[in-house]
C-alpha positions in Angstrom: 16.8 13.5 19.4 13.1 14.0 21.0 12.0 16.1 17.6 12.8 12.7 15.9 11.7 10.1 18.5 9.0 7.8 17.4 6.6 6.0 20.1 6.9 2.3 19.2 3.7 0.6 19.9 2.9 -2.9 19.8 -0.4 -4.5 18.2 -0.3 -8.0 18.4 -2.9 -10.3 19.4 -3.5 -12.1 22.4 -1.6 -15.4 21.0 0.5 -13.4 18.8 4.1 -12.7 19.7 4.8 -9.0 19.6 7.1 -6.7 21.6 8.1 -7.7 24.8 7.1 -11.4 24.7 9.1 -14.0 25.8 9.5 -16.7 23.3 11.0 -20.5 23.8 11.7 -21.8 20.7 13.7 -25.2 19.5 16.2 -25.1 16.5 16.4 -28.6 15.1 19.6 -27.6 13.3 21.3 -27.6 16.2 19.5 -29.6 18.7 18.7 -26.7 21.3 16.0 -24.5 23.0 16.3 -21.0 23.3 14.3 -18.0 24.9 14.4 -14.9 23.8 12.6 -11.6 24.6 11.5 -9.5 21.8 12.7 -5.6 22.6 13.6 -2.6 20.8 17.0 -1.9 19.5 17.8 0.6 22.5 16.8 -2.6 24.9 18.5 -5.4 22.9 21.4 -7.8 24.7 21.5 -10.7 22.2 23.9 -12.4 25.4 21.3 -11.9 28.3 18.4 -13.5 25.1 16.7 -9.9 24.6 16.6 -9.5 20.7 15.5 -6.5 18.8 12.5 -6.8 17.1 14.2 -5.5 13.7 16.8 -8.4 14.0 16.5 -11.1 11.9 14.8 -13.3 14.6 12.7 -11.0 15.7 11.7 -9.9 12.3 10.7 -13.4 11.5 8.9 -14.2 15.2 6.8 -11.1 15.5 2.7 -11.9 14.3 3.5 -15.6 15.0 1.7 -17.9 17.5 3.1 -21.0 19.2 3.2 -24.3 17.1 4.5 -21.9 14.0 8.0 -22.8 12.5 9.6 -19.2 11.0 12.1 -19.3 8.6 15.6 -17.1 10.1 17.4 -15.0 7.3 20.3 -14.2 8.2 21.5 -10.4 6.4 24.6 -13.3 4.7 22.0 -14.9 3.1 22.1 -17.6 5.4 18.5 -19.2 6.5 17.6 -21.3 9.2 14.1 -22.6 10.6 13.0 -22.7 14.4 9.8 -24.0 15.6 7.8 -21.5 18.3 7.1 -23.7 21.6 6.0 -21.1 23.6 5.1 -17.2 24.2 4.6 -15.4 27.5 3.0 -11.8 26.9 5.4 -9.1 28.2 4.9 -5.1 28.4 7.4 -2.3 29.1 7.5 -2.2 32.9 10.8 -0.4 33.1 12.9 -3.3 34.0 14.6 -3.6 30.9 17.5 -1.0 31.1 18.0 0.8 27.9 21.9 0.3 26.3 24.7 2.6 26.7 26.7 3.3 23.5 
């Protein structure tokens, strides 16, 4: 497994959301605010709000700044917009536990 591991390395901008960030947004669909944490796949718990960056909300979130509205696709084919209110830099300070399996 470490002959295959790949460091994962984030490169957003200062008002950019990238990996670790914490992100309110609002889904007019449905009326509601969420906040989610953008981690990596090993981190992810989509029940505590800590979404992997390779899901489909975290694919469309990550580069974007607050104010955007992303467009959600869904792997269905189902699609969805949500409009970024805010985004709190984050960085990997070990208090995300990585998942069991």
């Amino acid at each position: 497994m470490i002959e295959t591991a790949v460091i994962i390395e984030d490169h957003s901008g200062e008002d950019e959301i990238g990996l670790y960030d914490k992100v309110v947004v609002y889904c007019e669909d449905i009326d509601e605010e969420e906040t989610y944490q953008i981690v990596t796949t090993m981190r992810e718990d989509a029940l505590r709000g800590l979404i992997s960056r390779e899901s489909p909300v975290g694919k469309a979130l990550l580069g974007h700044r607050a104010g955007d509205t992303v467009k959600v696709t869904a792997d269905n084919g189902y699609s969805y917009e949500m409009q970024i209110r805010s985004v709190e830099k984050g960085q990997d300070d070990g208090s995300i536990p990585i998942a069991s399996f």
